[in-house]
N, C-alpha and C positions, 0 to 999 in steps of 0.2 A: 547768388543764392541757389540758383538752377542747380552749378557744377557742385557746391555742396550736397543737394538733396543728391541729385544725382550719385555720387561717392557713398552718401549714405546705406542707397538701396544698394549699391555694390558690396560693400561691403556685410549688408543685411544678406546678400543671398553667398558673398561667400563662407560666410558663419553656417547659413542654415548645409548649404552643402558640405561640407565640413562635418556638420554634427553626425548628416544621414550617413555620407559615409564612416564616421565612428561606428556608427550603432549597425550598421552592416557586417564591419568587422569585428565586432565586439564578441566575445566568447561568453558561454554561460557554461558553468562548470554543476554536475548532480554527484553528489556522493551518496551511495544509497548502501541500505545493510541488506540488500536482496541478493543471495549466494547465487552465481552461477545453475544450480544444478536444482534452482525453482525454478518451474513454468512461470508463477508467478507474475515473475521480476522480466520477463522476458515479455511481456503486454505492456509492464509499466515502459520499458524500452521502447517500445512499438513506437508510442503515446511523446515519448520523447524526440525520437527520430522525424516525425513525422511533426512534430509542432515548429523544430528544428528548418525542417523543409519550407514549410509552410509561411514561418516568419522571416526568413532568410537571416538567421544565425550560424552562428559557429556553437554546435553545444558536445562538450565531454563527459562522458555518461563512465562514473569508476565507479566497484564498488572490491570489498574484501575479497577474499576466495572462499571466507568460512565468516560465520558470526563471527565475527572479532571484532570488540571495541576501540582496542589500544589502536590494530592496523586502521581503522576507519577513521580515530579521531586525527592520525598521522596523514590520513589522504587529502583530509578536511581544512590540516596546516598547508598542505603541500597547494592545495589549488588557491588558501587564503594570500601565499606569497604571488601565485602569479598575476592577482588583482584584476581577477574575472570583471564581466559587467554586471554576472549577478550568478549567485548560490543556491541552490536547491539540494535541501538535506531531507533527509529519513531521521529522525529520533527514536529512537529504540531505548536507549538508556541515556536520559539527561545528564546524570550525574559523569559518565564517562565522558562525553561530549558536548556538554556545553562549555565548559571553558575554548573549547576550539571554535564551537561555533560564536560564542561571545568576541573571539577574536576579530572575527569576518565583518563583525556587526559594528566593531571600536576602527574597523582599518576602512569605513564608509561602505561598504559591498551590502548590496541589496540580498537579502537571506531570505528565501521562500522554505518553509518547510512542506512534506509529504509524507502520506501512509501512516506514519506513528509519529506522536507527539504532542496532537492535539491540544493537551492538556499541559505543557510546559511551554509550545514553542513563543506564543507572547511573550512569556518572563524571559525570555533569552533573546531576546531581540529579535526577532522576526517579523516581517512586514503581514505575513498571512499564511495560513493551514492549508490544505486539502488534501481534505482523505473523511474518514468517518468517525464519530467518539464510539472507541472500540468499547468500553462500558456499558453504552446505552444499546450498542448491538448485540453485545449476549446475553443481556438481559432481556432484549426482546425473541434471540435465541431461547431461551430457558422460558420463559411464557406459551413460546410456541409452542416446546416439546409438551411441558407439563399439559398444557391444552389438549395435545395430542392423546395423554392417558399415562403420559411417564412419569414413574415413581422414583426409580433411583437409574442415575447415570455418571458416565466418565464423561471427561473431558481431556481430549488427546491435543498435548503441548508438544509440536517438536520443534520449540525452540523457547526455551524453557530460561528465562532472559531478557527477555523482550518484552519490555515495559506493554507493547500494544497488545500482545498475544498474553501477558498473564493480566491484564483486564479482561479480556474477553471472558474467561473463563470465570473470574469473579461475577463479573457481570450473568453469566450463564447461571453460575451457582443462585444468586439472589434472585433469578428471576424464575427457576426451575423447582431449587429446594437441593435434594439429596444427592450431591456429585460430588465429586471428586478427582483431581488432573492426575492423568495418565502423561508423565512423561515421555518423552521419546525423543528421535532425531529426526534428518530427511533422509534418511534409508527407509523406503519402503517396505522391506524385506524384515526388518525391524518393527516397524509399525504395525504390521500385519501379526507378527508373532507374539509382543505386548498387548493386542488385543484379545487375538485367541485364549491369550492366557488369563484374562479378564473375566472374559466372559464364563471359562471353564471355571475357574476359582470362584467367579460370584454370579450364582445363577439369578439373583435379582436383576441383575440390569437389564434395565430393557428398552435404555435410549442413549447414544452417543452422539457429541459434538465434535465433530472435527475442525482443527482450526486452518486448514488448509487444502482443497479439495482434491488436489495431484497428491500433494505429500503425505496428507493424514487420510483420507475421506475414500479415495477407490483403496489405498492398501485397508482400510478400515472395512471396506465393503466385501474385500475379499476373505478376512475373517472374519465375518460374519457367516459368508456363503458357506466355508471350508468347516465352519461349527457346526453348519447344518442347523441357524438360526432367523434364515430367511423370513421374512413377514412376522418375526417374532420383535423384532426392535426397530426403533425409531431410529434413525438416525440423519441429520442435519449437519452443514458443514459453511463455514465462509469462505466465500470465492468461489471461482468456477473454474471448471474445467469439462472437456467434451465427453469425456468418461462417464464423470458424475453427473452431468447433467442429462446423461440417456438415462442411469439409474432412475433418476426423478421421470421423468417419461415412462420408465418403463416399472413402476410404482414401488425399488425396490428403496430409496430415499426420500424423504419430504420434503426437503429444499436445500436451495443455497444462495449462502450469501452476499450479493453483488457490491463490490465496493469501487466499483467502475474504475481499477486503477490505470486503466487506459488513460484515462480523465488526471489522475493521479503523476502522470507524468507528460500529456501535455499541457496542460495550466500552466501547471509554474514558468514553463519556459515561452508560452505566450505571454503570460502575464511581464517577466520580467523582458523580453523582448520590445513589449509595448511600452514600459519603462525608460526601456535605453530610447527607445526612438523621441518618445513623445511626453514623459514624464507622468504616463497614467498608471493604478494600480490601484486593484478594489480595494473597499476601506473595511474588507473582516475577509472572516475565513469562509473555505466553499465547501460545503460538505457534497460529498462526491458519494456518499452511501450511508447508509445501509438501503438497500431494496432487497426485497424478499423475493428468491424468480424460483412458485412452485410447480405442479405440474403443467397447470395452463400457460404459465408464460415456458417455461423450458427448452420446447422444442423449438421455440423464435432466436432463441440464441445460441444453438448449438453449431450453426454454420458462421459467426461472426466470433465462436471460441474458439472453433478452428481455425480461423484466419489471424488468431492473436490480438482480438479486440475487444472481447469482451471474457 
């Protein structure tokens, strides 16, 4: 009976070492629709890297060169064949992309979503969200501003597509009143010039949302300056950047808004990390934002924006 138990625990403990080194070597693959040439996306990376480190995985962080649906949903097959121990996606447009991520979810792969999607990633099989319901955050955008004294405003899209960013602005609209999206792209140089042109064309506005604080919000700030419209508009933006957040200090912006995607891209790869090891994995989604950071919180974050963490 002895050499029985005996074998048994042998064989108990070479199972369990066995699993740990699986989940060691186990890969976690992030498809994300964050373009290279956003700040952005380059925090939510941070967040990844460093969850990476921390949990001691192997994680592959791809995303397009441009918004493109078709190339992301093709990245999204390409990592479902090499049967990761677990998936972390961005949702931007379900319709283009769930059937691929539906794939990941029929082929057994643990499917975290992030940043967008919120609002679809449940019905597509996903184990859990994190990020922020982009809806409820420009709406509470748009409350602000109106709050603030604003009557009629833009709302600057440059990425005009993106299921998360044309909520926002819906959201901003109902929660504001009298807006309207300014399209654009991530050319700053662009973004600045569609504004100018705004403001010249329609001497009403007198509060803008920006939906991205590098890409819409300081070229935003700059035509405002260049209009020669300073202290005459409101202007608010989500996300952060070290730019815009000296504006907010230095009282030429009211706020911005935090969706801590630091948070954004290490969760999922902890969470699923703690998965592979140990079979754990919270039972909903984490809401990782909205926090409003105005002038008194501002200048607390402006050396951890620099460092690419917040």
């Amino acid at each position: 009976m002895k050499s029985v138990f005996k074998s048994m625990l042998a064989a108990t403990a070479l199972a369990a070492s066995l699993f740990a080194a699986n989940a060691q070597d186990a890969s976690i693959i992030v498809v994300s629709h964050g373009q290279a040439s956003d700040p952005f996306w380059s925090v939510v990376k941070n967040g990844v890297a460093q969850a990476a480190t921390d949990m001691g995985v192997n994680v592959d962080y791809r995303a397009p060169e441009t918004f493109d649906m078709v190339a992301m949903a093709q990245l999204i097959d390409a990592a479902v064949n090499q049967n990761p121990a677990g998936l972390i996606v961005s949702i931007p447009d379900a319709d283009a992309l769930g059937p691929s991520i539906q794939k990941a979810v029929a082929a057994g792969i643990p499917v975290i979503s992030m940043n967008s999607g919120s609002d679809v990633s449940k019905g597509l099989g996903a184990l859990l969200h994190v990020g922020q319901d982009e809806y409820d955050a420009g709406k509470a955008a748009g409350e602000k501003l109106k709050e603030l004294g604003g009557k009629k405003a833009i709302c600057i899209n440059q990425e005009v597509g993106n299921v998360a960013l044309d909520l926002r602005c819906k959201g901003f609209a109902d929660g504001f009143g009298d807006s309207t999206v300014l399209p654009a792209s991530m050319d700053p140089a662009e973004v600045t010039a569609k504004v100018k042109a705004a403001l010249s064309s329609d001497t009403a506005i007198d509060t803008i949302l920006s939906l991205g604080a590098s890409t819409a919000g300081e070229p935003a700030l700059t035509a405002i300056a260049e209009s020669g419209m300073e202290g005459k508009i409101n202007i608010g933006t989500f996300d952060m950047s070290a730019g815009f957040l000296q504006a907010i200090v230095d009282g030429k912006a009211t706020f911005a808004i935090d969706q801590q995607q630091y948070l954004q891209g290490y969760l999922p790869v902890a969470f699923l990390a703690l998965n592979a090891k140990y079979g754990l994995m919270p039972g909903g989604n984490v809401p990782s934002g909205p926090n409003l950071i105005t002038k008194d919180k501002a200048a607390q974050v402006i050396d951890l924006s620099t460092k690419g963490i917040r």
